[in-house]
C-alpha positions in Angstrom: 10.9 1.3 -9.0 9.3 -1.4 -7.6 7.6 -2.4 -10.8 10.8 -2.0 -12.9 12.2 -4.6 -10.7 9.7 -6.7 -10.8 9.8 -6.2 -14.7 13.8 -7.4 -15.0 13.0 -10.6 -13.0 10.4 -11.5 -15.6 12.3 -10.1 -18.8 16.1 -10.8 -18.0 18.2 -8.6 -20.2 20.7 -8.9 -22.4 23.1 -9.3 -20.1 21.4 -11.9 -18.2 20.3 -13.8 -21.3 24.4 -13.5 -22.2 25.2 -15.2 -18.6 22.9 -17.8 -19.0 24.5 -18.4 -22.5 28.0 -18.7 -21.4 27.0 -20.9 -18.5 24.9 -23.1 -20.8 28.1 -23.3 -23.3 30.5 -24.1 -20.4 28.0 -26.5 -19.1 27.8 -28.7 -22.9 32.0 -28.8 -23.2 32.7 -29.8 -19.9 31.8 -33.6 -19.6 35.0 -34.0 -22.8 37.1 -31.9 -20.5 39.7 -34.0 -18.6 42.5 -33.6 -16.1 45.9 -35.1 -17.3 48.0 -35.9 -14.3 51.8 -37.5 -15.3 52.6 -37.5 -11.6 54.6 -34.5 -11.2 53.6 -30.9 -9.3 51.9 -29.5 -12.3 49.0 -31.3 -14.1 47.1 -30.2 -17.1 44.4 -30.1 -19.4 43.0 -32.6 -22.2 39.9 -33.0 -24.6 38.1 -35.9 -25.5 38.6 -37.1 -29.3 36.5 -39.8 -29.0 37.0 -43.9 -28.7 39.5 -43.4 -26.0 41.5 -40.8 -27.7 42.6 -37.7 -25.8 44.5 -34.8 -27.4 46.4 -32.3 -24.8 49.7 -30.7 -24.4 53.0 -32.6 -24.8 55.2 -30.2 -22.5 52.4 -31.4 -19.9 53.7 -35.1 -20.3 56.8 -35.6 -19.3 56.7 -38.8 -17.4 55.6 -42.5 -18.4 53.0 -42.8 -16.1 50.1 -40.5 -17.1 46.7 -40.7 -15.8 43.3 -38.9 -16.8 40.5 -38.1 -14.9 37.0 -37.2 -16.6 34.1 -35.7 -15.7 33.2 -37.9 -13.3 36.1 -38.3 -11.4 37.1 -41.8 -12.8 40.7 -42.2 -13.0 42.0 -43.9 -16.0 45.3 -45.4 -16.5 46.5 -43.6 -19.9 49.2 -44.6 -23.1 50.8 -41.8 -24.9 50.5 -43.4 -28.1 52.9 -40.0 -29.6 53.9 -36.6 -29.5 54.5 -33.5 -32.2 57.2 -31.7 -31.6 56.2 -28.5 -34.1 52.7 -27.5 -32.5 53.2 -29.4 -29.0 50.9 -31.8 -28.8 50.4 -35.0 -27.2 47.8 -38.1 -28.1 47.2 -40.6 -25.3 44.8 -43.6 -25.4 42.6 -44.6 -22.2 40.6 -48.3 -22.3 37.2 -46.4 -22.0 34.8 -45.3 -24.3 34.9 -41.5 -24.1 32.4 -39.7 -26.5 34.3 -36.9 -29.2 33.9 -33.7 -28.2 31.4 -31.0 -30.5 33.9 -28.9 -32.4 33.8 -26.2 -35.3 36.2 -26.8 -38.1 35.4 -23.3 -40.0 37.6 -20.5 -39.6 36.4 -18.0 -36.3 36.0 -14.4 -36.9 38.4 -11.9 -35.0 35.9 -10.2 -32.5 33.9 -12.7 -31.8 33.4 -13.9 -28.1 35.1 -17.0 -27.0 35.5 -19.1 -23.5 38.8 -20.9 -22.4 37.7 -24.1 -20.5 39.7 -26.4 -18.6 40.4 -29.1 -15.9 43.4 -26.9 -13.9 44.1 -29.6 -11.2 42.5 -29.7 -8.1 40.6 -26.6 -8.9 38.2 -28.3 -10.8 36.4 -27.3 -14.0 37.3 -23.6 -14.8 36.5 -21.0 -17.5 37.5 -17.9 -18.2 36.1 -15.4 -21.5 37.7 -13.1 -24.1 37.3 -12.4 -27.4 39.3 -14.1 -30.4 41.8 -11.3 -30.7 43.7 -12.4 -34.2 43.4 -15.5 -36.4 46.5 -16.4 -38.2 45.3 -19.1 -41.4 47.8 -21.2 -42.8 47.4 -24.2 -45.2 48.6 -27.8 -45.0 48.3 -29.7 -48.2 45.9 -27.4 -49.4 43.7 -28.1 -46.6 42.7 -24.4 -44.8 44.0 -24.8 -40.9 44.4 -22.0 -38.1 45.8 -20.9 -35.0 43.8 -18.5 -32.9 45.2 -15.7 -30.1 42.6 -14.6 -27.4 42.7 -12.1 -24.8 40.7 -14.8 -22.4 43.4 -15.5 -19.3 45.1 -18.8 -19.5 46.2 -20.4 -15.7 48.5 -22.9 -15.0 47.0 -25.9 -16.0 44.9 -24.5 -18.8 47.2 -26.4 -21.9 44.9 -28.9 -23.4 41.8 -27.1 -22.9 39.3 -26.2 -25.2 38.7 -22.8 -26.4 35.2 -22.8 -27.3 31.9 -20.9 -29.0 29.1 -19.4 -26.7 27.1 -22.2 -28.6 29.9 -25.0 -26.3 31.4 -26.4 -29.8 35.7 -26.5 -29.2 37.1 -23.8 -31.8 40.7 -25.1 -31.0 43.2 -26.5 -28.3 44.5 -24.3 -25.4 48.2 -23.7 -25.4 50.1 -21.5 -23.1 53.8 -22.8 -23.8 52.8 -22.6 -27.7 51.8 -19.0 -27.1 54.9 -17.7 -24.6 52.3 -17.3 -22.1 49.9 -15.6 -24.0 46.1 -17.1 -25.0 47.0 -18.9 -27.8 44.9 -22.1 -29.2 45.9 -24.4 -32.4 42.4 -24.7 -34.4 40.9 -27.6 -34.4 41.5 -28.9 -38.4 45.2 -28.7 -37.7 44.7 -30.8 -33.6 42.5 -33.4 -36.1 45.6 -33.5 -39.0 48.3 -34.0 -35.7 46.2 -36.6 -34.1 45.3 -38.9 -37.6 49.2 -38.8 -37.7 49.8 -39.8 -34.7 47.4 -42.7 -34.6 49.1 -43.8 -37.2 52.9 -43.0 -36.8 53.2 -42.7 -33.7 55.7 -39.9 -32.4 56.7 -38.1 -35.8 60.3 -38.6 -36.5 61.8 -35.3 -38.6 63.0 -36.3 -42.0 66.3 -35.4 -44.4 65.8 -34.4 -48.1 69.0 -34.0 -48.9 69.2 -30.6 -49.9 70.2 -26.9 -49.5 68.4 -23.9 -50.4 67.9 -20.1 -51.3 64.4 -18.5 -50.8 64.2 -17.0 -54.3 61.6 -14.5 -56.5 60.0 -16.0 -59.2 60.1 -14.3 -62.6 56.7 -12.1 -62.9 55.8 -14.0 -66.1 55.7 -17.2 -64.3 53.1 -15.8 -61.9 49.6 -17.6 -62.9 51.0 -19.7 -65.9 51.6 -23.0 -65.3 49.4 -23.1 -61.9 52.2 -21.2 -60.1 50.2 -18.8 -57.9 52.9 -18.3 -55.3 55.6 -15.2 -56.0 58.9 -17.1 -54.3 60.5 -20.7 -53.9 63.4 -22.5 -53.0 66.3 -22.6 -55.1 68.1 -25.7 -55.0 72.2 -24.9 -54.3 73.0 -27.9 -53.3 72.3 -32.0 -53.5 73.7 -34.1 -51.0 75.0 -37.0 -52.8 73.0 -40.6 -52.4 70.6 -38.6 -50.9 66.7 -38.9 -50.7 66.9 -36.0 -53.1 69.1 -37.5 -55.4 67.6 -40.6 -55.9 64.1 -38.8 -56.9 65.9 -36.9 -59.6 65.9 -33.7 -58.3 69.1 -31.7 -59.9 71.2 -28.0 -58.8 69.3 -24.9 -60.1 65.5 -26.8 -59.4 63.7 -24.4 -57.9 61.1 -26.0 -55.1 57.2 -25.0 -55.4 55.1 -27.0 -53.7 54.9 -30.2 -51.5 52.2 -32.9 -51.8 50.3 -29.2 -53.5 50.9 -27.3 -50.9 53.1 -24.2 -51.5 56.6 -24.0 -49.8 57.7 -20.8 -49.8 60.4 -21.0 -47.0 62.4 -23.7 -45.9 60.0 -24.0 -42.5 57.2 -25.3 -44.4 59.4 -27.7 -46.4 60.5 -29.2 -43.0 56.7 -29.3 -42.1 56.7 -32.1 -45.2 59.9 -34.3 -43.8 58.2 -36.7 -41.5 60.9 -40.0 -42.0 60.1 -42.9 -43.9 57.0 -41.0 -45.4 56.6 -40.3 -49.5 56.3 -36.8 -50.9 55.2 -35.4 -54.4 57.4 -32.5 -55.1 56.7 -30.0 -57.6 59.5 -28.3 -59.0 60.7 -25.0 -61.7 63.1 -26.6 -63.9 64.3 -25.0 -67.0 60.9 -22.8 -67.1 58.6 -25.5 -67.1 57.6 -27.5 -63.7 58.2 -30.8 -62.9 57.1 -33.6 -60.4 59.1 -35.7 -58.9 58.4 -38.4 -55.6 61.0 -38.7 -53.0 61.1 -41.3 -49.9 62.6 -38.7 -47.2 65.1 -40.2 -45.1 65.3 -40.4 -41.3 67.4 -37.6 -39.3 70.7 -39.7 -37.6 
């Protein structure tokens, strides 16, 4: 007995070599952890983007006055430069030079173990581990993007975390209002896409096309011809008149394929596309042959 012990302490098994890796990848995300405190009872979560940028949750900002503390301890006066309504999150600016934080950009695998890691208040850095329960992939102008669900328990506070590898590298961006409550974390491609945009517009403003639509079936013969990979579209019933739709030529009885080349095959990701005052290539079925046309989408009133 006493020289099996003796043995373990020497040769730590698997277990003990699976500790010392989860400790070890909890140990290289935490200095781009933050705490984001706007001031009122709850505080949150945020991850480091790099040359001052942090990405966190935008239900956890709700006042002007929004601080963030790293690492360290150092509080920092923070700017919400803007917010996304569709995947709740929030971009705000501090005047220091924090480093980017080591992310993965290719898709996880479902089973594979991950670690939610966060700044919950007062309680300090925190982690918790589960596995990546279901990846649901979804494309945004034909650039792959995901949102992960894990089974690893998300506490107040946890939003704007980092749900990361046992190698430390952030697989996406924690998110309990997103998720209902649940362990839910937008992958990091689509926190990148949300953040370039905001950088650059600010708080996205929805946009108007100018049109009302059917989800329709297209004709099997169409299927693989002409590019068309998709099996429905929108079917254009309607065009508003002086309308950003009507000015790019678009006509009753179009049916809508794609936006900027990504497929829309419901009206919710044709609203993904209406971002006011921004440009968008529309592909179209008119008349059995597809079309382009460029439309200027119109802010909502």
């Amino acid at each position: 007995m006493e020289q099996t012990m003796q043995q373990n302490e020497t040769n730590p098994g698997v277990l003990a070599r699976l500790s010392d890796e989860l400790a070890a990848a909890t140990a290289i995300i935490a200095p781009f952890l933050v705490r984001v405190d706007d001031g009122t009872r709850f505080t949150a979560s945020g991850v480091s983007l790099g040359g001052g940028y942090i990405v966190g949750a935008s239900h956890a900002v709700e006042s002007d006055e929004v601080f963030v503390i790293t690492a360290d301890g150092t509080r920092h006066a923070a700017t919400l430069i803007g917010r996304d309504a569709d995947t709740d999150i929030a971009l705000l600016k501090v005047e220091a030079d924090l480093p980017a934080a080591p992310t993965v950009t290719a898709t996880p695998r479902t089973g594979e173990l991950a670690l939610a890691v966060a700044r919950p208040g007062d309680l300090g850095l925190t982690a918790t581990l589960g596995l990546v329960s279901q990846v649901q992939e979804t494309e945004t102008d034909g650039n792959a993007e995901y949102i992960v669900s894990t089974d690893a328990v998300l506490y107040p506070g946890f939003s704007g975390g980092a749900l990361v590898t046992t190698g430390g590298a952030m697989i996406g961006l924690l998110n309990r209002l997103y998720g209902r409550g649940a362990g839910v974390a937008l992958g990091v491609p689509l926190v990148i896409r949300v953040a370039e945009q905001l950088k650059a517009h600010g708080t996205k403003r929805p946009g108007y096309l100018g049109v009302r639509t059917q989800l329709v079936a297209l004709p099997e013969n169409l299927r693989g011809s002409q590019n068309i990979l998709q099996t429905r579209g929108l079917l254009v019933v309607s065009v508003q008149p002086g309308s950003a739709a009507e000015t790019a030529g678009l006509f009753l009885g179009d049916t809508l394929l794609a936006v900027n080349g990504s497929p829309v095959e419901d009206v919710d990701a044709l609203r993904h596309h209406l971002i006011a005052g921004e440009t968008i290539t529309i592909t179209a079925l008119r008349g059995g042959a597809t079309t382009t046309v460029a439309a200027t989408v119109a802010g909502t009133e």
